[in-house]
C-alpha positions in Angstrom: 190.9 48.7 37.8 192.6 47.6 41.3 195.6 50.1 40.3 194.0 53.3 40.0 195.9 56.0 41.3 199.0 53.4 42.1 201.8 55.7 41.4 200.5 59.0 42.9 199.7 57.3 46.2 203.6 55.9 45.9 204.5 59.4 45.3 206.2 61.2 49.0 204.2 64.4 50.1 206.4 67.4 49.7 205.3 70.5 51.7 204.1 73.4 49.8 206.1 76.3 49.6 204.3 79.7 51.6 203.6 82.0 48.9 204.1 85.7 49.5 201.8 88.5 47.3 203.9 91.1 45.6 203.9 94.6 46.7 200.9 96.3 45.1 203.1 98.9 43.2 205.1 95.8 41.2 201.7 93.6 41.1 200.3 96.6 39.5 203.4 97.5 36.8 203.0 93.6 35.9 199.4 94.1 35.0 200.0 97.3 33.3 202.8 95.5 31.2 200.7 92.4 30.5 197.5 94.1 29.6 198.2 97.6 28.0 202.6 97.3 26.5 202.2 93.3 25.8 198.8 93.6 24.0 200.0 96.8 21.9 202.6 95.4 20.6 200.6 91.8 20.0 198.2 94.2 17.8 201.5 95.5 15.9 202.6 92.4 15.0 199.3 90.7 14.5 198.3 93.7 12.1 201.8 94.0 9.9 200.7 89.9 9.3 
């Protein structure tokens, strides 16, 4: 067991990338879309199965 974790301590550090939040009025039309239009139309499909 002398080689645990070999290849990820070989493996160069890249810096993460800063993440910037969305605007509230697009974070909020995403949830919208994934909760409430993407779960109707799930139901649809799920139901004419």
């Amino acid at each position: 067991m002398t080689k645990a974790g070999k290849v990820r301590s070989q493996t160069p550090k890249i810096p993460p990338k800063p993440k910037k939040n969305l605007i509230p009025r697009r974070r909020n039309s995403r949830n919208y879309r994934r909760r409430v239009v993407y779960a109707a139309s799930a139901a649809q499909t799920a139901e004419a199965e």
